[in-house]
N, CA, C and O atoms as a Tinker XYZ file with bonds, in Angstrom:
   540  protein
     1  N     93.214000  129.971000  178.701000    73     2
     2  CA    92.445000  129.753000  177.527000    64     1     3
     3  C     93.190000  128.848000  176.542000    63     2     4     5
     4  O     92.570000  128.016000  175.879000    81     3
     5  N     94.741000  129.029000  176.423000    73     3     6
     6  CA    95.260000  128.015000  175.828000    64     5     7
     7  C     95.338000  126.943000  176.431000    63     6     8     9
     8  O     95.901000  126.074000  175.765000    81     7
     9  N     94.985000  126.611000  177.491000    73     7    10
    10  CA    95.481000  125.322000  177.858000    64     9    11
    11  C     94.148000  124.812000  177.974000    63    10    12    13
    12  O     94.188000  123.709000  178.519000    81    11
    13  N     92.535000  125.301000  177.571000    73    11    14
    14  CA    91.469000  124.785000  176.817000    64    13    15
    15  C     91.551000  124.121000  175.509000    63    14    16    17
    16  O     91.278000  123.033000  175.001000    81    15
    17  N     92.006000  125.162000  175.217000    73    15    18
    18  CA    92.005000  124.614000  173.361000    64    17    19
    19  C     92.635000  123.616000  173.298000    63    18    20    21
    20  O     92.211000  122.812000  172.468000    81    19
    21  N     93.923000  123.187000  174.122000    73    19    22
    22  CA    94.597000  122.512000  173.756000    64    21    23
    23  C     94.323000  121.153000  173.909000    63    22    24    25
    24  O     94.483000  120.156000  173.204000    81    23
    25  N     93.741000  121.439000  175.322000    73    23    26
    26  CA    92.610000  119.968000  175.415000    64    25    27
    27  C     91.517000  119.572000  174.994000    63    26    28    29
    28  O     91.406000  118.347000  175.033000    81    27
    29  N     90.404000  120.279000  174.489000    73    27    30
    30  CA    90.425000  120.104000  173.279000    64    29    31
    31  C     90.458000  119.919000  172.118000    63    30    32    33
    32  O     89.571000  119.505000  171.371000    81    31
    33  N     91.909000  120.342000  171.823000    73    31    34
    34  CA    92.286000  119.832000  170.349000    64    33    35
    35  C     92.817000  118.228000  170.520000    63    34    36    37
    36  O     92.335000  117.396000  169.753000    81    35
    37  N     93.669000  117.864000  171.384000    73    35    38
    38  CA    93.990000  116.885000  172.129000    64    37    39
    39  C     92.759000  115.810000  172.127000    63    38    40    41
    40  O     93.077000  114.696000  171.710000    81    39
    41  N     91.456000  115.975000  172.515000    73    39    42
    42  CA    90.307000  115.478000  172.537000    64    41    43
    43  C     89.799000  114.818000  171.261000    63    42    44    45
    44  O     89.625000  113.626000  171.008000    81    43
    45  N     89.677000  115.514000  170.793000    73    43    46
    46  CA    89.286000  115.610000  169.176000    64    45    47
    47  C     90.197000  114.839000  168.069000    63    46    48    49
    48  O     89.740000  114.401000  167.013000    81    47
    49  N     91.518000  114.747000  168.462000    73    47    50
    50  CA    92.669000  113.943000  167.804000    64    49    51
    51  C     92.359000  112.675000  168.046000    63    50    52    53
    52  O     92.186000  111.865000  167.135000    81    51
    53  N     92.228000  112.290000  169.702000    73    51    54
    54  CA    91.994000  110.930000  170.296000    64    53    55
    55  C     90.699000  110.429000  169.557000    63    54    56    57
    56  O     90.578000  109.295000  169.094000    81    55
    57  N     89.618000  111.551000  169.497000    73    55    58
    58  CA    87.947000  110.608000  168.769000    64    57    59
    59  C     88.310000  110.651000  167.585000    63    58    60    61
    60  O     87.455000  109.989000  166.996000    81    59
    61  N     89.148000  111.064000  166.744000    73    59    62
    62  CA    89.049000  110.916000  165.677000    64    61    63
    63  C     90.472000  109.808000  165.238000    63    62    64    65
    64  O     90.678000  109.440000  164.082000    81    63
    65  N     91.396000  109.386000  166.512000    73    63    66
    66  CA    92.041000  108.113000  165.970000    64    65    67
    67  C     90.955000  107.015000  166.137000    63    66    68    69
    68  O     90.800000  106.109000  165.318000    81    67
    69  N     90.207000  107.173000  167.282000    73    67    70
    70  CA    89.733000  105.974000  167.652000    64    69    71
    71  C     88.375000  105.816000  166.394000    63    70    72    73
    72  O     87.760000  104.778000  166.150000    81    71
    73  N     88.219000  106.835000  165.902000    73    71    74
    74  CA    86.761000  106.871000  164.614000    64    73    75
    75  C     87.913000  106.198000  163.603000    63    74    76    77
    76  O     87.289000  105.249000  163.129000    81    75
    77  N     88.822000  106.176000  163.202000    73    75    78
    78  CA    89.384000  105.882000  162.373000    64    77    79
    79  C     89.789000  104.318000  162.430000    63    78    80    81
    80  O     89.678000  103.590000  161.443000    81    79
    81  N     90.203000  103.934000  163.512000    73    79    82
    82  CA    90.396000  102.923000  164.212000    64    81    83
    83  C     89.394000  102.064000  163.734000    63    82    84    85
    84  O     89.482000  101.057000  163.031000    81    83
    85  N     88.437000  102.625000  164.228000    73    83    86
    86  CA    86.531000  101.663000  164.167000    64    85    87
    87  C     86.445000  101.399000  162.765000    63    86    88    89
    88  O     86.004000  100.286000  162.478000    81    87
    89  N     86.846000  102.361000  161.568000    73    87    90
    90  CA    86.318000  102.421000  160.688000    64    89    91
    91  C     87.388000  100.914000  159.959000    63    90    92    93
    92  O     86.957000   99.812000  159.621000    81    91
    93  N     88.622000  101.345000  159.921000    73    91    94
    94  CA    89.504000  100.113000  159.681000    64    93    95
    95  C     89.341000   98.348000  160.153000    63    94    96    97
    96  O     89.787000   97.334000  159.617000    81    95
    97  N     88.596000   98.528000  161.247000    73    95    98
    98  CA    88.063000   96.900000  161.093000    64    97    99
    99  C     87.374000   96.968000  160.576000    63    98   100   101
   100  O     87.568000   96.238000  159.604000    81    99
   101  N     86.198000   97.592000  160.492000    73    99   102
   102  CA    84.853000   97.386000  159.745000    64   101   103
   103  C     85.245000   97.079000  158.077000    63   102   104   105
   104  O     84.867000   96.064000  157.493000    81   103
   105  N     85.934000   97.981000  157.550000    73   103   106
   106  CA    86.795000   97.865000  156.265000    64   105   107
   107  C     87.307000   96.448000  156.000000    63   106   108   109
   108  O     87.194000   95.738000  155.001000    81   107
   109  N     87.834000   96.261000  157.047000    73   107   110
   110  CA    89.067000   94.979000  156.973000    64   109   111
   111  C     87.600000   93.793000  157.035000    63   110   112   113
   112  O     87.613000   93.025000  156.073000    81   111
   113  N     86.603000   93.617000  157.854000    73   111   114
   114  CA    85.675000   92.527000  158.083000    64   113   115
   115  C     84.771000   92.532000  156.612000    63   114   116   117
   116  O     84.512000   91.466000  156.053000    81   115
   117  N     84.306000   93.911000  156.033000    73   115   118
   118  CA    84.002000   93.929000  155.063000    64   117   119
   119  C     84.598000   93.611000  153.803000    63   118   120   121
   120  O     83.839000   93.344000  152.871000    81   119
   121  N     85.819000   93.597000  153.627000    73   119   122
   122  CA    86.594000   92.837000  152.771000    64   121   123
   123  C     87.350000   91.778000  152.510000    63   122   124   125
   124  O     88.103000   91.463000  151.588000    81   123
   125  N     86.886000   91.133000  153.824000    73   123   126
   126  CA    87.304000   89.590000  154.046000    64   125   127
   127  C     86.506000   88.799000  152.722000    63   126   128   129
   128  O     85.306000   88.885000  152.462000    81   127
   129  N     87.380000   88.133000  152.095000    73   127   130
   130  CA    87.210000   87.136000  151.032000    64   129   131
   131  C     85.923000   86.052000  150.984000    63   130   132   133
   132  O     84.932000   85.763000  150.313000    81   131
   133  N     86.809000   85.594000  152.419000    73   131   134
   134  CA    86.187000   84.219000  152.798000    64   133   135
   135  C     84.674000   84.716000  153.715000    63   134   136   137
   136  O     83.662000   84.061000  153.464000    81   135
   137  N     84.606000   85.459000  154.388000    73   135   138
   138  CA    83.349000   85.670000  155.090000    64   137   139
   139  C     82.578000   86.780000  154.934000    63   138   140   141
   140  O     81.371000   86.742000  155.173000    81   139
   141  N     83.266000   88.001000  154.472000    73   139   142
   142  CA    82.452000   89.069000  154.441000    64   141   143
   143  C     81.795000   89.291000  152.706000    63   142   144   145
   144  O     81.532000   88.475000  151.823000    81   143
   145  N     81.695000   90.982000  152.789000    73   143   146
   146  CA    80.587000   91.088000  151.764000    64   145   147
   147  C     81.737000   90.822000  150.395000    63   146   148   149
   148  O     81.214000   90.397000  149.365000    81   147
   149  N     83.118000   91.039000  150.374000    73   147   150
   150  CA    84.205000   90.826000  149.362000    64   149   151
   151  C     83.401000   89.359000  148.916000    63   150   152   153
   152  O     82.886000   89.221000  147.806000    81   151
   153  N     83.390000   88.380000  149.895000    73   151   154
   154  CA    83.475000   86.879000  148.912000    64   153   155
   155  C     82.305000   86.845000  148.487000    63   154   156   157
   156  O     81.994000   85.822000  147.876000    81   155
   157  N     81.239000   87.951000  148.658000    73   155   158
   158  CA    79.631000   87.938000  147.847000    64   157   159
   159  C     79.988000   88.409000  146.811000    63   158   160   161
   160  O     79.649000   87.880000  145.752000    81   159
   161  N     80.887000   89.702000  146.851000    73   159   162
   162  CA    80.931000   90.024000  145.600000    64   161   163
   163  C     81.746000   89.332000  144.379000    63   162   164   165
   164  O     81.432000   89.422000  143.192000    81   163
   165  N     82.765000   88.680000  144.864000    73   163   166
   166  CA    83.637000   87.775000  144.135000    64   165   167
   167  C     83.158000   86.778000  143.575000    63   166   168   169
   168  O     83.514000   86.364000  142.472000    81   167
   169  N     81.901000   86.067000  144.612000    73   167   170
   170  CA    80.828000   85.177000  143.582000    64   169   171
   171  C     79.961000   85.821000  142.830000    63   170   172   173
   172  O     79.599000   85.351000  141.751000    81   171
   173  N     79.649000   86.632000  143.155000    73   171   174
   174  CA    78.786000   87.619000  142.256000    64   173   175
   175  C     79.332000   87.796000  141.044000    63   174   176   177
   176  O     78.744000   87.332000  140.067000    81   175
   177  N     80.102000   88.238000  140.949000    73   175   178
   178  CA    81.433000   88.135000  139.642000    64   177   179
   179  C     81.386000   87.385000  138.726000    63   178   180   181
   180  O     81.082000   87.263000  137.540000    81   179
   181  N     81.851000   86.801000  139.767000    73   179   182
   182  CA    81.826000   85.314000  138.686000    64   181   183
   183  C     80.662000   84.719000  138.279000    63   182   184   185
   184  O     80.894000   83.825000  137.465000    81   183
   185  N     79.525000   84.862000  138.521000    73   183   186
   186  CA    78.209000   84.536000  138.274000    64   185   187
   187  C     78.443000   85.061000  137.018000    63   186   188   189
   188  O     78.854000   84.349000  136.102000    81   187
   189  N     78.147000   86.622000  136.848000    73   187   190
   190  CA    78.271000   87.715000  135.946000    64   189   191
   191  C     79.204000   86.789000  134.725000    63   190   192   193
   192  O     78.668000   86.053000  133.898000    81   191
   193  N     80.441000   86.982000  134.817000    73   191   194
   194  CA    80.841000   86.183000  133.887000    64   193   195
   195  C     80.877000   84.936000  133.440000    63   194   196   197
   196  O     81.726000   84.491000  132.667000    81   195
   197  N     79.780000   84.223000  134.006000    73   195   198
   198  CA    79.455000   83.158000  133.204000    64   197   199
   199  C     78.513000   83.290000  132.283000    63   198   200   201
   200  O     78.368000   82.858000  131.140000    81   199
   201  N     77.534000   84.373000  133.415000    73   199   202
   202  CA    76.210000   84.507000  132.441000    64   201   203
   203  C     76.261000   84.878000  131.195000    63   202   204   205
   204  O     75.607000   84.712000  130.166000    81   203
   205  N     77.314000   85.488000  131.582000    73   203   206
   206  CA    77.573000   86.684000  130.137000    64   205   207
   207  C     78.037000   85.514000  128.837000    63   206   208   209
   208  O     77.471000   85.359000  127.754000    81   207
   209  N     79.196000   84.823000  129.353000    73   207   210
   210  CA    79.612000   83.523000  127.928000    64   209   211
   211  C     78.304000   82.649000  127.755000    63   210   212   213
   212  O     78.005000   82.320000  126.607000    81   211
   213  N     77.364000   82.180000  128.987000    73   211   214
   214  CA    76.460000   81.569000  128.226000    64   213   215
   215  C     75.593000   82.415000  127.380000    63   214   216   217
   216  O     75.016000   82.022000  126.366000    81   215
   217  N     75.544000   83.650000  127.892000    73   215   218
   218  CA    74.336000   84.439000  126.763000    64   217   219
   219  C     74.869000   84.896000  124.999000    63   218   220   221
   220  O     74.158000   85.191000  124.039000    81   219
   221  N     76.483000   84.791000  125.112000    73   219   222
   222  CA    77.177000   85.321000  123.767000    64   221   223
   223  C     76.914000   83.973000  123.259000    63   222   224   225
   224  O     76.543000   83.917000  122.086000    81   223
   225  N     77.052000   82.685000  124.022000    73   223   226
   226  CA    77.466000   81.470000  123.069000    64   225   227
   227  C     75.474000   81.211000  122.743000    63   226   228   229
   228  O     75.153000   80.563000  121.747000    81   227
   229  N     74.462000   81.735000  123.599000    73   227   230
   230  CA    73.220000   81.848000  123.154000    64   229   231
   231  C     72.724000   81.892000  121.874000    63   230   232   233
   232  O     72.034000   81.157000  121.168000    81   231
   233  N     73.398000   83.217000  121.745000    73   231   234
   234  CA    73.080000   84.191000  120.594000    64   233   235
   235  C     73.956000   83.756000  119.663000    63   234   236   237
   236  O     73.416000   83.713000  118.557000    81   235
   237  N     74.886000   83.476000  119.656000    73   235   238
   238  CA    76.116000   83.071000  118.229000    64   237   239
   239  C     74.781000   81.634000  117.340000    63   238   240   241
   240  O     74.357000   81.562000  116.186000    81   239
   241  N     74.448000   80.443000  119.001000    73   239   242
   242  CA    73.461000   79.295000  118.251000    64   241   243
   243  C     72.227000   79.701000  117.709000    63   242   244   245
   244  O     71.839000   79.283000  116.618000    81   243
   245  N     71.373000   80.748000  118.631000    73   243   246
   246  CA    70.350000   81.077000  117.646000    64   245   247
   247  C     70.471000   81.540000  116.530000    63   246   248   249
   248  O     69.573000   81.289000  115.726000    81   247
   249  N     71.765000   82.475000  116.049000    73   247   250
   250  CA    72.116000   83.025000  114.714000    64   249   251
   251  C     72.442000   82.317000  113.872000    63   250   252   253
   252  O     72.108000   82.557000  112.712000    81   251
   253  N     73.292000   81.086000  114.239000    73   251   254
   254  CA    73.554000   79.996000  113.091000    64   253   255
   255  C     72.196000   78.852000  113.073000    63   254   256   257
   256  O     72.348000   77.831000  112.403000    81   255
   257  N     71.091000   79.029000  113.707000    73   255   258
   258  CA    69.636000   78.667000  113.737000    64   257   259
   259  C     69.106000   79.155000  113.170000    63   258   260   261
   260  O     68.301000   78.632000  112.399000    81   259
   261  N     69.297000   80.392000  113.276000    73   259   262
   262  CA    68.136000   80.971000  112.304000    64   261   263
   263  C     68.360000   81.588000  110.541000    63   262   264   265
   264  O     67.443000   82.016000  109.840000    81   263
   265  N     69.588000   81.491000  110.198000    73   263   266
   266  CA    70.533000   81.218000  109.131000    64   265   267
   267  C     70.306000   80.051000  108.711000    63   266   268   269
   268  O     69.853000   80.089000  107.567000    81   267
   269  N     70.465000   78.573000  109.297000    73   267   270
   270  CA    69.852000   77.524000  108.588000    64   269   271
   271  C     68.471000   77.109000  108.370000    63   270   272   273
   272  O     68.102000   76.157000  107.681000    81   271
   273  N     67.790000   77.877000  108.990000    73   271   274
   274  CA    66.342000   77.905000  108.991000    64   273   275
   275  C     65.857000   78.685000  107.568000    63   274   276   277
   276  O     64.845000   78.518000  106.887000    81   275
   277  N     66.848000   79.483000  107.427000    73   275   278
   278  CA    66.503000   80.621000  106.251000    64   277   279
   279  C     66.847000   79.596000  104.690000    63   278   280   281
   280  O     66.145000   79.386000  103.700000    81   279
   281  N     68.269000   79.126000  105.071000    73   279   282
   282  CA    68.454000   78.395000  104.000000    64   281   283
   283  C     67.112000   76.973000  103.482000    63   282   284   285
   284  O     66.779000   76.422000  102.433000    81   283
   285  N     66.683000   76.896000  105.068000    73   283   286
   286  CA    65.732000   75.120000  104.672000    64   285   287
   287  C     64.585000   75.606000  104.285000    63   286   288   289
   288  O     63.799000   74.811000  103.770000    81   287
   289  N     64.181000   77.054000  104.431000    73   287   290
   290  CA    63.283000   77.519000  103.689000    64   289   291
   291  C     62.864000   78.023000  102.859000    63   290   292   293
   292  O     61.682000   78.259000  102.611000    81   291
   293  N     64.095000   78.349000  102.105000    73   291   294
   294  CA    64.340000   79.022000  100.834000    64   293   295
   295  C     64.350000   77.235000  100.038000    63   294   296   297
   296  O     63.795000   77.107000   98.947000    81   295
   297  N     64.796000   76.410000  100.490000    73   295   298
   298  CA    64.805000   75.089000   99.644000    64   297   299
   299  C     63.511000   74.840000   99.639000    63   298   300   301
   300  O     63.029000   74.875000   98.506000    81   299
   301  N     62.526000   74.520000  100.773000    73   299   302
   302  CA    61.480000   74.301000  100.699000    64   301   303
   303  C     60.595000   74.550000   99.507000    63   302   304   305
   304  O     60.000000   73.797000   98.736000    81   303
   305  N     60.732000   76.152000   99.638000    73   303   306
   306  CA    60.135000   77.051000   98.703000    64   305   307
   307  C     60.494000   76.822000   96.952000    63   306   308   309
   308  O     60.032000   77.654000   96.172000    81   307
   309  N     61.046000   76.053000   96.597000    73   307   310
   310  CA    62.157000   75.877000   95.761000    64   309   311
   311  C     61.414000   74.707000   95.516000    63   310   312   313
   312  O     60.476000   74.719000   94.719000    81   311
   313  N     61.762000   73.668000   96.149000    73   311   314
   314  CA    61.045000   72.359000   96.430000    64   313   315
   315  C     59.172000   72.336000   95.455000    63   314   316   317
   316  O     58.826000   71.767000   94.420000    81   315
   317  N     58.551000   73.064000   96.244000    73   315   318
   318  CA    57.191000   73.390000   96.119000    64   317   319
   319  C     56.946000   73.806000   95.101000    63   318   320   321
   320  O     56.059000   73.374000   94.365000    81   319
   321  N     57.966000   75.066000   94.782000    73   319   322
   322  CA    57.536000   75.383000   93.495000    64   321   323
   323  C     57.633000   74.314000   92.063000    63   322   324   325
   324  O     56.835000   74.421000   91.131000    81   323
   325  N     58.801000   73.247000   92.095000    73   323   326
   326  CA    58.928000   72.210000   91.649000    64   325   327
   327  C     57.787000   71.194000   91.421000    63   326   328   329
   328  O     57.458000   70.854000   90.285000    81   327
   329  N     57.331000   70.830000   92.283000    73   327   330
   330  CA    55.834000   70.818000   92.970000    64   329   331
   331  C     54.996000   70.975000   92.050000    63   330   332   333
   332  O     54.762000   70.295000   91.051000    81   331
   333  N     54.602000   71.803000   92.393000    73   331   334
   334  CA    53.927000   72.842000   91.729000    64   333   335
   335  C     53.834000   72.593000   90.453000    63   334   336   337
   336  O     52.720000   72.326000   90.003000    81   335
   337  N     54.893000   72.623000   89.648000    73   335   338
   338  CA    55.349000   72.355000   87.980000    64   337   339
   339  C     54.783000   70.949000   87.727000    63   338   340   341
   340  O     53.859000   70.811000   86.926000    81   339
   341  N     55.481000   69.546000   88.605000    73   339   342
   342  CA    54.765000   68.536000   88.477000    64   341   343
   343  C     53.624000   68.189000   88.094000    63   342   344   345
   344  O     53.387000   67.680000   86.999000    81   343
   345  N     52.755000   68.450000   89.021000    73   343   346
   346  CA    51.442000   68.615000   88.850000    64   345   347
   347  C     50.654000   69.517000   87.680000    63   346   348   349
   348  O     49.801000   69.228000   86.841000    81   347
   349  N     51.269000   70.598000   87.989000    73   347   350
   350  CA    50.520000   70.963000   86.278000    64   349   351
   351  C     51.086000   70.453000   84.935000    63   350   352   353
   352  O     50.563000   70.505000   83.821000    81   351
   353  N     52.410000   69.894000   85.347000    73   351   354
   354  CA    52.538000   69.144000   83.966000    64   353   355
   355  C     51.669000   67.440000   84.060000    63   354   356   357
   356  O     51.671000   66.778000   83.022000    81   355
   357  N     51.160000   67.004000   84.993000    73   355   358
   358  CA    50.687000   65.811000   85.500000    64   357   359
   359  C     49.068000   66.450000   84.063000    63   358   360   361
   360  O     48.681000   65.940000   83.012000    81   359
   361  N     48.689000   67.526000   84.716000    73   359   362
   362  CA    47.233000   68.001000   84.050000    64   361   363
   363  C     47.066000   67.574000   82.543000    63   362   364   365
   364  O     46.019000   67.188000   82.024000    81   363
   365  N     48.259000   67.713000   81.953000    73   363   366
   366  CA    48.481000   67.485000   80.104000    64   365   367
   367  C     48.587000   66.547000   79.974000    63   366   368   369
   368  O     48.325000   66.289000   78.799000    81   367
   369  N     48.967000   65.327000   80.747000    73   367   370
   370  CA    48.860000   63.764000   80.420000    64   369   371
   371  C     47.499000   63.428000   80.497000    63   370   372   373
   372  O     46.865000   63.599000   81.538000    81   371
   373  N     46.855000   62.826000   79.176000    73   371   374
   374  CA    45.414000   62.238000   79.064000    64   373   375
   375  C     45.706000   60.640000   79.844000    63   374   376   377
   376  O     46.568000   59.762000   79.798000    81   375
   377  N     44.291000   60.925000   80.629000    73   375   378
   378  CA    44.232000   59.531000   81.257000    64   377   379
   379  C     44.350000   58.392000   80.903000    63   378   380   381
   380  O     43.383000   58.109000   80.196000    81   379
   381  N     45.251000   57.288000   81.049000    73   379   382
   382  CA    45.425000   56.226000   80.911000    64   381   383
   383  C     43.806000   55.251000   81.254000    63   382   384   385
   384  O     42.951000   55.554000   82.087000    81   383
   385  N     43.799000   54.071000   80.320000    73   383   386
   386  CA    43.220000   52.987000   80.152000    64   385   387
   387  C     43.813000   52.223000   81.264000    63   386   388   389
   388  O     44.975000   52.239000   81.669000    81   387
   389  N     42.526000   51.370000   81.793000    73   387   390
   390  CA    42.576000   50.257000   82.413000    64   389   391
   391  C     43.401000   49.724000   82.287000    63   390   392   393
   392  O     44.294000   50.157000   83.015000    81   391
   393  N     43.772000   48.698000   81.556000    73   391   394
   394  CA    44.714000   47.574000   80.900000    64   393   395
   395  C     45.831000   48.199000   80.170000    63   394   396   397
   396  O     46.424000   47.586000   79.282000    81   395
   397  N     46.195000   49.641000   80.586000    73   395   398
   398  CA    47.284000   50.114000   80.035000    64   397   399
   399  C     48.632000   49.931000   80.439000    63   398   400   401
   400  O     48.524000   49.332000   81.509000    81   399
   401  N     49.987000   50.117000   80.178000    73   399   402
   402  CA    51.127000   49.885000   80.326000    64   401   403
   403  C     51.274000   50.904000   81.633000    63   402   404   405
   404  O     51.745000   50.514000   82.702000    81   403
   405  N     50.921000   51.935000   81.461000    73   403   406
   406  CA    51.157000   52.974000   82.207000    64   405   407
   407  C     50.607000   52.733000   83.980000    63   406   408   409
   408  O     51.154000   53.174000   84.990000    81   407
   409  N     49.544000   52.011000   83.889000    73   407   410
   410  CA    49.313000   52.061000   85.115000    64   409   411
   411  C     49.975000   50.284000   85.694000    63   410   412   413
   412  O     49.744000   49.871000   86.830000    81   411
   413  N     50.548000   49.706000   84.953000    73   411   414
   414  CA    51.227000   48.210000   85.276000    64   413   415
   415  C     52.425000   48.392000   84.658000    63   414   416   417
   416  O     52.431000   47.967000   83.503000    81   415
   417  N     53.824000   49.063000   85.179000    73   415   418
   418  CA    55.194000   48.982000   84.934000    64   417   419
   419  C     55.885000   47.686000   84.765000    63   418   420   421
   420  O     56.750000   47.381000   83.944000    81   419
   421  N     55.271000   46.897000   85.815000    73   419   422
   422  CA    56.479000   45.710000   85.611000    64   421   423
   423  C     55.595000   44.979000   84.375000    63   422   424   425
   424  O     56.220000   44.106000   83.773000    81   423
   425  N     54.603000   45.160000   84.054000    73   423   426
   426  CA    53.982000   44.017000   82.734000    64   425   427
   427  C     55.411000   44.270000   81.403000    63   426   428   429
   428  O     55.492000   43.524000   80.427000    81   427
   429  N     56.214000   45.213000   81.605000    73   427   430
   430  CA    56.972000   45.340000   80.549000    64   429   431
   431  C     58.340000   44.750000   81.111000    63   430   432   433
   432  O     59.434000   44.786000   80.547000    81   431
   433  N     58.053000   44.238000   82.258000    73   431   434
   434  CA    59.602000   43.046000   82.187000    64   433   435
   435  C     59.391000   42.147000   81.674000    63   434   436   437
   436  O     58.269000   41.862000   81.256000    81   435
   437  N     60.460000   41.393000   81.546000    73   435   438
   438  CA    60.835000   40.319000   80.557000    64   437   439
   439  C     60.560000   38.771000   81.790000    63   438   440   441
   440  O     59.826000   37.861000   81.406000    81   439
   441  N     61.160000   38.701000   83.032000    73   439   442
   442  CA    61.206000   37.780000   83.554000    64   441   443
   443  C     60.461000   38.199000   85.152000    63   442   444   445
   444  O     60.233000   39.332000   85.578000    81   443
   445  N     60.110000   36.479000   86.026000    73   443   446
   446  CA    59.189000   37.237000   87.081000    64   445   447
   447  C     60.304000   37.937000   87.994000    63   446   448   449
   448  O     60.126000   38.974000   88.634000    81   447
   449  N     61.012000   37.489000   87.964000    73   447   450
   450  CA    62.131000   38.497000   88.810000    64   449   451
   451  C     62.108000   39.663000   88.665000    63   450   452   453
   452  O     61.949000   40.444000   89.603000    81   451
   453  N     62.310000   40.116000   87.070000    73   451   454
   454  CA    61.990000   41.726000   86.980000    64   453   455
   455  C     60.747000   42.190000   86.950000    63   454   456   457
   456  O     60.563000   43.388000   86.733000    81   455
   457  N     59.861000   41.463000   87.127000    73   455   458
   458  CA    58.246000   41.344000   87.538000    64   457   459
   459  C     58.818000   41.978000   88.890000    63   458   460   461
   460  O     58.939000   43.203000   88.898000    81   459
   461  N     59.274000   41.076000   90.331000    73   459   462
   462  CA    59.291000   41.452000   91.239000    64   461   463
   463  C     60.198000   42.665000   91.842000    63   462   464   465
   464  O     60.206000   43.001000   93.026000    81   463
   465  N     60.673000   43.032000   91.189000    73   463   466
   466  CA    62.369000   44.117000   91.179000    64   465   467
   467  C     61.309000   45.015000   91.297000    63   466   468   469
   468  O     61.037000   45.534000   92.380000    81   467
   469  N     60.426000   45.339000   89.841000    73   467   470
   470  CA    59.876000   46.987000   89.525000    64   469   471
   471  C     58.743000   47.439000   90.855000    63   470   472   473
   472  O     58.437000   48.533000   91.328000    81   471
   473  N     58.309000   45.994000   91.176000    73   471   474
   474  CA    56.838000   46.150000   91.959000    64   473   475
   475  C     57.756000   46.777000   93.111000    63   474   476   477
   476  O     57.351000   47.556000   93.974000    81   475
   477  N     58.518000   46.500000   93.031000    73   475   478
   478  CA    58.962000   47.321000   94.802000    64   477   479
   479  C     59.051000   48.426000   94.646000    63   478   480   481
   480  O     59.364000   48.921000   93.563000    81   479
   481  N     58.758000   49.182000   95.849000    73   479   482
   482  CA    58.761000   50.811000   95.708000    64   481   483
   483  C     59.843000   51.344000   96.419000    63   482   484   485
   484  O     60.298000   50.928000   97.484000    81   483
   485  N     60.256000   52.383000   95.690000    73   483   486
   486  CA    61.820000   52.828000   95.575000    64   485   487
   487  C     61.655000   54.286000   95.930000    63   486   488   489
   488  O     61.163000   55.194000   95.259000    81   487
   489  N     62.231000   54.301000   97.258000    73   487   490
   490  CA    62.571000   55.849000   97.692000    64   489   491
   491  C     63.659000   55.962000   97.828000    63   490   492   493
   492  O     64.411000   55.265000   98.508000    81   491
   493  N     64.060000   57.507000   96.740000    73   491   494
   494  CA    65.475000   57.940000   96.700000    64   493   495
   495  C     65.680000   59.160000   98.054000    63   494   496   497
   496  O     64.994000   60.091000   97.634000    81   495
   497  N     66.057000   59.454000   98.946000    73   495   498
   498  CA    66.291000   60.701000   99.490000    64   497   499
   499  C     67.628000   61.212000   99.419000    63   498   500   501
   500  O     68.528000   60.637000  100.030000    81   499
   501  N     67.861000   62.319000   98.676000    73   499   502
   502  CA    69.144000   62.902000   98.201000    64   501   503
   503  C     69.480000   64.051000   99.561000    63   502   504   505
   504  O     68.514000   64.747000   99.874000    81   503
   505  N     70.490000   64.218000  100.178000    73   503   506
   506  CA    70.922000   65.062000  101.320000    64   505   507
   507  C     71.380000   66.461000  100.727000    63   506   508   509
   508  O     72.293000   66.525000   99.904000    81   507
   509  N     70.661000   67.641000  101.212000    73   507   510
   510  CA    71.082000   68.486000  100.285000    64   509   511
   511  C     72.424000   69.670000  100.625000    63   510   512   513
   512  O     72.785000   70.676000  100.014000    81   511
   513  N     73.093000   68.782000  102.304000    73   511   514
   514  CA    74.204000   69.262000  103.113000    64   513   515
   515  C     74.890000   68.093000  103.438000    63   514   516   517
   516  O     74.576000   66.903000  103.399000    81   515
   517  N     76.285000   68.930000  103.894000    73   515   518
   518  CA    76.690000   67.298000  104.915000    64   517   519
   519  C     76.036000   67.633000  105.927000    63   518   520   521
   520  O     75.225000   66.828000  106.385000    81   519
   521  N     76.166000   68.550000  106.367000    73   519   522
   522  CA    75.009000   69.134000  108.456000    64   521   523
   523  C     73.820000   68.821000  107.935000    63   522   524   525
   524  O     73.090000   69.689000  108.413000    81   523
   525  N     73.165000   68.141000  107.267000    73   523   526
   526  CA    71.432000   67.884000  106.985000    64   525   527
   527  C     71.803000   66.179000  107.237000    63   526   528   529
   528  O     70.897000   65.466000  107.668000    81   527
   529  N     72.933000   65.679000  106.997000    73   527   530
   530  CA    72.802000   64.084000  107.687000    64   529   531
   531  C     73.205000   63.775000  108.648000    63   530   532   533
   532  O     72.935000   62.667000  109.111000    81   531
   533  N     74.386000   65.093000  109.595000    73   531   534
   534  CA    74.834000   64.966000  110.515000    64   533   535
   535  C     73.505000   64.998000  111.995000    63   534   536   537
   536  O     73.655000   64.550000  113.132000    81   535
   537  N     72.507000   65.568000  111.503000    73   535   538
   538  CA    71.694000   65.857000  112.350000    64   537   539
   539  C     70.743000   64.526000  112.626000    63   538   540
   540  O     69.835000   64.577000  113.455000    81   539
């Protein structure tokens, strides 16, 4: 009876080097860099951490987007209301005459040159950043 068991136990040692055996290439093929599932996951990885810096550097531009968006609309608003004032102060000026000064500026130069200076029309645009001309 002992010399059952023993073969047996003997038996059981051998399937379980050789299970162990099996299991160690499979390990070793599975963690090959270059061909197995290791170099999927290693690109995988690295995928991961790219995605990840492009999505932080995402979010940092939409935040400084939507921060200058806040500021160009708070000017806007600012702007308009200015606007706004214009025009109702425009309402209290009584209408000018035909042949008035008011509606012919340069009739009050002196020479045709400054005749021709005033007739030109003059747009000022003032920048209200340096990043508002950089753009």
């Amino acid at each position: 009876m002992t010399l059952i068991a023993d073969i047996l136990l003997l038996a059981a040692t051998l399937g379980a080097a050789v299970y162990c055996y099996v299991l160690a290439g499979r390990l070793r093929r599975f963690t090959a860099l270059e061909t197995g599932m290791g170099g999927a996951i290693a690109v995988l990885s690295g995928q991961v951490d790219e995605m990840t810096r492009a999505l932080e550097k995402a979010q940092q531009v939409a935040g400084q987007s939507g921060q200058r968006l806040a500021v160009l609309t708070s000017r806007a608003e600012d702007l308009s209301t200015r606007l706004e004032l214009m025009v109702a102060a425009m309402h209290d000026i009584p209408a000018a005459s035909p042949g008035s000064l008011a509606l012919q500026p340069y009739a009050m130069a002196r020479t045709p040159e400054d005749r021709e200076d005033l007739r030109r029309v003059r747009l000022v645009r003032r920048r209200g950043s340096v990043m508002e001309a950089a753009e």
